[in-house]
N, C-alpha and C positions, 0 to 999 in steps of 0.2 A: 540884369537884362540878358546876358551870355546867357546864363540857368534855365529864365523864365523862355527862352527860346528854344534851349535845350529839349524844356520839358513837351514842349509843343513838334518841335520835330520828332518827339517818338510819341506822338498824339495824345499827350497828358492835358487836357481843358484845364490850367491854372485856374483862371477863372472860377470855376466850380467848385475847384476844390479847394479855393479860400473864399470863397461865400460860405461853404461848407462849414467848414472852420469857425467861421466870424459867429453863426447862428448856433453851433455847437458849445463854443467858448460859456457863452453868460448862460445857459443852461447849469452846464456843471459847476459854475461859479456861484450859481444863485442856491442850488441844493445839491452838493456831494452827498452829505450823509443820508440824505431820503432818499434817495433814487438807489443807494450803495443797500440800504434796507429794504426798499421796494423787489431787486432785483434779487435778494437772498430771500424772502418770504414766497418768490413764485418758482424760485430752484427747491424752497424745503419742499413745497406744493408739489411739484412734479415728482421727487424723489421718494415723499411719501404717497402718493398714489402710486406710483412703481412699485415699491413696496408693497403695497396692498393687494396690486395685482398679481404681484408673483405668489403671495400668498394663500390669494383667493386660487390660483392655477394650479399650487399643491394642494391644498385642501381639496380641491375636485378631486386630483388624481390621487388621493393617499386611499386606500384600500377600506372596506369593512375591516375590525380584528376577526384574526381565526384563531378561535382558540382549543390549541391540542391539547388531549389530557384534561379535560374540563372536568372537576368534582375528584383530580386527584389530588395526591397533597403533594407526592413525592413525582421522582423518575422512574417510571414504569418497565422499560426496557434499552437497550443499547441497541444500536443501526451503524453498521461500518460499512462501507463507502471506499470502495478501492478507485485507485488513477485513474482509471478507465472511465467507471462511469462518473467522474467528474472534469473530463477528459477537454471541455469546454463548455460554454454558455447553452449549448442545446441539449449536451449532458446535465447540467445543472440544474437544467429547465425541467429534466424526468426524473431528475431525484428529488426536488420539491414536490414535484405532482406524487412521488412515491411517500412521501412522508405525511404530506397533507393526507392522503389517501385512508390513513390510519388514524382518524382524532379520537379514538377511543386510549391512544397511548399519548404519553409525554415521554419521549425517548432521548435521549443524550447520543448524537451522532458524531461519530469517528471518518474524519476525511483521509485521505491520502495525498498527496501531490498533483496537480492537474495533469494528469497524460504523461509525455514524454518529461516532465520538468526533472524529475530527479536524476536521469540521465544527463539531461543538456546542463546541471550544474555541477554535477562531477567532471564532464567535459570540460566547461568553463574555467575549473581549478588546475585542470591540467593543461589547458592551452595559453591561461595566464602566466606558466612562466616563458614563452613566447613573446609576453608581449613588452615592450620599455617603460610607455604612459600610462595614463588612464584613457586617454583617446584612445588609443591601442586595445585596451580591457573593453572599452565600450565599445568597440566595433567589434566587437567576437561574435561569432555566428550564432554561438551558444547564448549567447547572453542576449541578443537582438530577438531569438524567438521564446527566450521566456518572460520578453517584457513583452514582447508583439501579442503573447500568447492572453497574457492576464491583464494588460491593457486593452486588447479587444475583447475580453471577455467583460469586462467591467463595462465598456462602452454599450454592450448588446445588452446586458441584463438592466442597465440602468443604476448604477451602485451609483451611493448617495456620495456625496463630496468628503466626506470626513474621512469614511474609507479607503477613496479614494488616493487621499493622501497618507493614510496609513501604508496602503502598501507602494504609493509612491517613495515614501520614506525607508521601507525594505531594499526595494530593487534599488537603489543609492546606497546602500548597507554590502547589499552583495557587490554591485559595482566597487566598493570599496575593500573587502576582502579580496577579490579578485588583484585588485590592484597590490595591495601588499604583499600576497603569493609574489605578484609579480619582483615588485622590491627585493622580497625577501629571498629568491627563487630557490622555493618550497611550498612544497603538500604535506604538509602532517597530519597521523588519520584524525588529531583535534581542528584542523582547519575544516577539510571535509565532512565531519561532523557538524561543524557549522555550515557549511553552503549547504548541503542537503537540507539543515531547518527550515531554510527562507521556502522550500514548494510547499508544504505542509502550514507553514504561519501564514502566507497568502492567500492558500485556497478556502483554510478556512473561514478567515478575513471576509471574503467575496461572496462566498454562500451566507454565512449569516446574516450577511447586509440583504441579499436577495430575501432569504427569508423574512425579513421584517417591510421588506417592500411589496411581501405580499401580504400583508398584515399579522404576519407571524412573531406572538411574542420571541424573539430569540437572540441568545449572550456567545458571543466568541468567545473558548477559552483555551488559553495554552499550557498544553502538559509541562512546559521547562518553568513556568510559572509557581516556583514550590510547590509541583503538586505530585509529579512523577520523579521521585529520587534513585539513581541507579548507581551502581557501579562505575568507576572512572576510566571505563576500559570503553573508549568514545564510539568505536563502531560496531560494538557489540556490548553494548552496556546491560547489566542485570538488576530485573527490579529487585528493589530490597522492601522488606515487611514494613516500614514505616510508610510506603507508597500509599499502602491501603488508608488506614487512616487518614493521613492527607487529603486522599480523593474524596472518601465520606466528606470528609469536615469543607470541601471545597464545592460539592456538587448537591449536596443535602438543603433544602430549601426552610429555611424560616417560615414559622406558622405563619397562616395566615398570607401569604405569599401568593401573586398570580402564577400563573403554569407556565413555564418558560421551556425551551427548546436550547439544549446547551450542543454547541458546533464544537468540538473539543481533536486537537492535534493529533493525528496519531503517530507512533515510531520515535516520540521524542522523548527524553528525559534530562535531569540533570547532575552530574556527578556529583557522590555527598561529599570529596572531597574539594575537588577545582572547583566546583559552581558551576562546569564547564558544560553545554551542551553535548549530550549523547544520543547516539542512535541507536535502537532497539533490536537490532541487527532481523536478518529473514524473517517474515510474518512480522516484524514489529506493529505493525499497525493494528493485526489482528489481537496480538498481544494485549494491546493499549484497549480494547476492546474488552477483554475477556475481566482484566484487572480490574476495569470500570464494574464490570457485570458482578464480581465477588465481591469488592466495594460496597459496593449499596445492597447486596442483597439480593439479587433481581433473579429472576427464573430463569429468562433467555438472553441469550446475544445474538443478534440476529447479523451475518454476515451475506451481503447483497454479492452474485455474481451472474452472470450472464446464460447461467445452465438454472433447469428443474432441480438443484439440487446435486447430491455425489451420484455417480452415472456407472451403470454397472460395469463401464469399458471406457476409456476416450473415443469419443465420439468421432474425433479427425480419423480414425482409421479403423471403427466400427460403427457398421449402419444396426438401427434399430434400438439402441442403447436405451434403458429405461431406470429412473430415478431412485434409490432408494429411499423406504420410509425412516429407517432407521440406523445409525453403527454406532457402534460402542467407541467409546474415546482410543482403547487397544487395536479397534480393527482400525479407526481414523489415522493414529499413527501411524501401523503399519503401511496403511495405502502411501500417505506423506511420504516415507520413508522410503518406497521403491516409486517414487517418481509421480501420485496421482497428485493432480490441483486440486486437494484440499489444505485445510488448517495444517500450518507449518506445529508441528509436534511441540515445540516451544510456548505456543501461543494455545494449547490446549493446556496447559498446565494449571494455571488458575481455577479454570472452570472444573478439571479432574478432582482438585482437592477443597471445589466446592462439594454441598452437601446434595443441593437443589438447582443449580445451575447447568444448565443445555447451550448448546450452540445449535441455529437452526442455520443451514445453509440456502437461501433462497436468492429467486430468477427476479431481475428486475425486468426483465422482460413479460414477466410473466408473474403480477407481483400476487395474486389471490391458488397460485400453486401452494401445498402445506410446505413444499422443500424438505431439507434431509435433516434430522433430528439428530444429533451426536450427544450424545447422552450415558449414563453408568452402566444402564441393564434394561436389556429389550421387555418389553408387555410380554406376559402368558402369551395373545393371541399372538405376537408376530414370532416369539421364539418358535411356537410349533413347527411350523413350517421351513424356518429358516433352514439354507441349505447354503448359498454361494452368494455371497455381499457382490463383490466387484472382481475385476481380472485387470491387473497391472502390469505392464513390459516397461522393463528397466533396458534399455539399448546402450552400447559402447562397454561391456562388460569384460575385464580383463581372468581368465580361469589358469588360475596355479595348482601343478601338481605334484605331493611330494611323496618319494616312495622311499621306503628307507628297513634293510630288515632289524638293523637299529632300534627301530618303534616295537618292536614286540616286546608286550613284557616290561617296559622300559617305563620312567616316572620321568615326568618333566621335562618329554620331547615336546609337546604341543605349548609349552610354557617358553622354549630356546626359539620355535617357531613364531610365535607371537612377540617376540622379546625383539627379532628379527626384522618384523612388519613396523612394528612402533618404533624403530631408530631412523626406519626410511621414512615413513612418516607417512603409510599408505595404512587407509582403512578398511575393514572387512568385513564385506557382505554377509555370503551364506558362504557355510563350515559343513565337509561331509568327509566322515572319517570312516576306515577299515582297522584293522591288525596291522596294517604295512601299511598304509597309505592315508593323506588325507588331500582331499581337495579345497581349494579358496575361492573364492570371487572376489575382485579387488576393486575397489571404488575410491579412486583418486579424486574423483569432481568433488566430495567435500570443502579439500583443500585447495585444488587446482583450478576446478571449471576446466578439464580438459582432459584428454586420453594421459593414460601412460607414453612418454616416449620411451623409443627401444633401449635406448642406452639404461637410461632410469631401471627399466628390467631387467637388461643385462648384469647391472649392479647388484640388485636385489637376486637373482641367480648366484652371483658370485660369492654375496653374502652367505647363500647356505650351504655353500660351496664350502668357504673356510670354516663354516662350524663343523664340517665333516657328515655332512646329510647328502646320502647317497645319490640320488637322481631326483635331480629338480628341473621342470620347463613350463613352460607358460603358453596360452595362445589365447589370441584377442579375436572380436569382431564376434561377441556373445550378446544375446539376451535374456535377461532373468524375468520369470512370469510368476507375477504374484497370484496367490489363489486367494482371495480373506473371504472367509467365512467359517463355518461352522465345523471344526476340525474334530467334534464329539460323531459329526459324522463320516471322519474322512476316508471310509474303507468307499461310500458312493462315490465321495466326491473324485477320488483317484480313479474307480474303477469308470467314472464316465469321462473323465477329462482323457485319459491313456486310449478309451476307445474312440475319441473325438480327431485326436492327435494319430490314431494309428490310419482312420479314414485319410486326412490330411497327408498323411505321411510325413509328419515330422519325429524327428529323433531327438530322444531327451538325453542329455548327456550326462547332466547331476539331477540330484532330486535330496531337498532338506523339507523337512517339517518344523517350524520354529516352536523354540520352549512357550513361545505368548500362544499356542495353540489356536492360534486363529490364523496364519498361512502358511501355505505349502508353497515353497517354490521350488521351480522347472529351470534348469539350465538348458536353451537350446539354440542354433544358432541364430545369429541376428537378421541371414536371410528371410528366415522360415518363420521371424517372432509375430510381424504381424498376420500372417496366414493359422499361427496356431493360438491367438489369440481369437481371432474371427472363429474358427474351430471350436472353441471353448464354449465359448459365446453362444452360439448356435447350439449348442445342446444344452446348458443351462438357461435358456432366455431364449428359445424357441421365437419366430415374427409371428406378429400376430397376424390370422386369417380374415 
């Protein structure tokens, strides 16, 4: 009675609720098992029409196939794809449209890292030993925007669930190296080798899914996957000749086979010894491109950037600049080598000691331009003409001068000289010698990424000091101006560049002509470099009226 009052003072109707009771009881007494069966054949009911529906909602949305490369049997050409323009979901949105744009090919495309990711995970390596936990490692700035990055890329593009989890299972992976830097507190450049895989195995993860979401037959494939075997040297690793083969036997399609779209890693490899992931050091990705293109065969590589092509100047600090049709793999070098954004000299090496293979440099902006053809030896029709490829300033240029009447006459002073430069560990631009004298240009950024400091100079002074070489000094704050082109005609080429320069009024301080016979370079100062650049310019490359 106390209870049934209870229940009633917090407004429970007893009553009701055992009437309830009483008429519920001989229900379930009279049929448990039918009503327990009834009640699971209208849950299978609803669950398979759910089903159905969800089914029928992707089959709307699943796309026609597009099919690239239709009536070929093989992979037609290579497409490499740097950071940038894969830089997020609206970037990946214009490299699809750029690929689809071509179904006369079936291409094998080389991703890079999305955007800033290769940065923010060398970051991540190094602020991980900062941290104690993995709570710690997971709140790192670095690591919050490369998951924010390709988690909201994945959310925009609409990547399917499997992949999803795929590269959820990555970023867990990194999270988890990170973590053991932490433990371990260390970077070795074989950790670092590994964090930098995880941007290159995600993005291209995420784009092939895209790709197949837009009906595109198309296969992820990772280069550490026995198929790129390098050197054990992690962040600079070297392919080795068995790489080729591999790639054939990995990328070569079975007769009879539909035409598929392979998304394949670039910059990655794996040591023949550790098994270890390595990085293909500067240009790697291009590299990973070029290998692919000798590999199979293939005529061209095509390398996607945001210019018409190689550009007869940089454009940030010359108006008018116009594309060339064509450079030789030597003048390409050389441009790389004093500074121009083209193919890292490395990553030309494949395609050089192909027979028939090109590198076409083209505008994703601008995807139906021919772009810049890099290639053995120019056409009859465009040799004729040729006169001056491009013009290149190399800035932050360090000039040694050594006089000595020692050098007369004398054998294996410039050998004590050089013996000199390679102990300090500075490398050597352009060489211009007299009887008595020779000049250097010194390019530390090789090794350093940075200026000579003074001291470092004063050391290298002192060094040729003890060898007994008479007057030695240095002075910085140079520019060297590359000239590439055609050095069969360099009596024009000097005589117009010197009359463009005298207009200008700038002064040339050194002057070498390199044994590759394809440029001349100008020492002059780093005030005047880009005014005598524009100079140059203007008289070889005239604006058009």
């Amino acid at each position: 009675r106390a209870r049934r009052g209870d229940r009633r003072s917090r407004g429970i109707d007893t009553t009701h609720v055992m009437a309830f009771a009483a008429l519920a009881a001989p229900t379930v007494a009279r049929a448990p098992g039918r009503a327990s069966r009834c009640a699971r054949r209208r849950a299978d009911g609803r669950a398979a029409a759910s089903r159905c529906a969800r089914a029928s909602a992707a089959a709307a949305r699943a796309p026609a196939p597009v099919v690239l490369g239709a009536g070929l049997e093989q992979h037609s050409v290579v497409m490499k794809f740097g950071g940038s323009s894969v830089a997020d979901a609206a970037r990946m949105r214009e490299v699809a449209t750029i690929v689809m744009s071509f179904p006369e090919h079936m291409p094998v495309l080389v991703l890079s890292a999305m955007g800033k990711t290769t940065n923010n995970l060398l970051m991540a390596g190094e602020s991980a030993l900062q941290c104690d936990t993995k709570e710690d490692v997971r709140a790192l700035e670095s690591i919050k925007a490369v998951r924010a990055l390709h988690m909201d890329t994945m959310d925009a593009l609409g990547t399917d669930e499997e992949t999803r989890e795929d590269v959820r299972g990555l970023l867990k992976k990194l999270e988890q190296v990170c973590t053991g830097i932490a433990l371990m507190q260390e970077v070795t450049p074989r950790t670092r080798a590994l964090l930098v895989s995880f941007g290159e195995r995600m993005s291209t993860r995420i784009f092939a899914a895209y790709l197949r979401s837009l009906g595109v037959n198309s296969e992820q494939v990772d280069s550490t996957d026995d198929v790129f075997v390098t050197t054990d040297d992690y962040e600079n690793g070297s392919i080795l000749d068995e790489t080729y083969e591999k790639t054939k036997a990995r990328l070569t399609l079975p007769p009879g086979a539909k035409p598929v779209v392979r998304v394949f890693t670039g910059f990655l490899g794996r040591g023949i010894k550790t098994g270890a992931i390595c990085t293909l050091g500067r240009g790697g990705s291009d590299l990973t491109a070029t290998v692919i293109g000798k590999a199979l065969g293939l005529k061209e590589v095509q390398v996607w950037k945001d210019v018409d092509g190689v550009l007869s100047a940089d454009p940030r600090e010359v108006e008018g600049t116009v594309p060339m049709p064509f450079l030789s793999f030597q003048e390409a070098t050389e441009l790389a080598y004093f500074g121009a954004q083209v193919l890292h000299p490395q990553s030309m090496r494949p395609a050089m000691d192909s027979d028939e293979l090109c590198v076409r440099v083209k505008n994703s902006y601008n995807i139906r331009a021919p772009g810049t053809v890099i290639g053995h030896s120019r056409a009859d029709d465009l040799h004729a003409d040729w006169l001056l490829t491009s013009i290149v300033q190399k800035k932050n240029v360090t000039m040694l001068d050594i006089t000595s009447t020692r050098m007369l006459g004398q054998f294996g002073f410039l050998a004590k000289v050089f013996n000199i430069m390679a102990t300090n560990g500075i490398s050597v631009d352009v060489v211009a010698t007299s009887e008595v004298s020779v000049s250097l240009t010194l390019d530390p950024a090789k090794l350093w990424s940075r200026d000579l400091a003074k001291e470092e100079l004063d050391k290298l002074v002192q060094d040729f000091e003890n060898e007994g070489i008479a007057s030695v000094s240095y002075s910085t704050g140079h520019s060297i101006l590359s000239l590439i082109g055609n050095v069969e005609r360099n009596n024009e080429i000097m005589e117009r560049s010197f009359k463009a320069l005298r207009a200008a009024d700038v002064k040339v301080k050194m002057i070498s002509q390199g044994a590759s016979k394809t440029n001349i370079s100008l020492l002059v100062d780093q005030a005047q470099g880009s005014d005598a650049v524009r100079a140059i310019h203007a008289e070889f490359f005239p604006a058009k009226k």
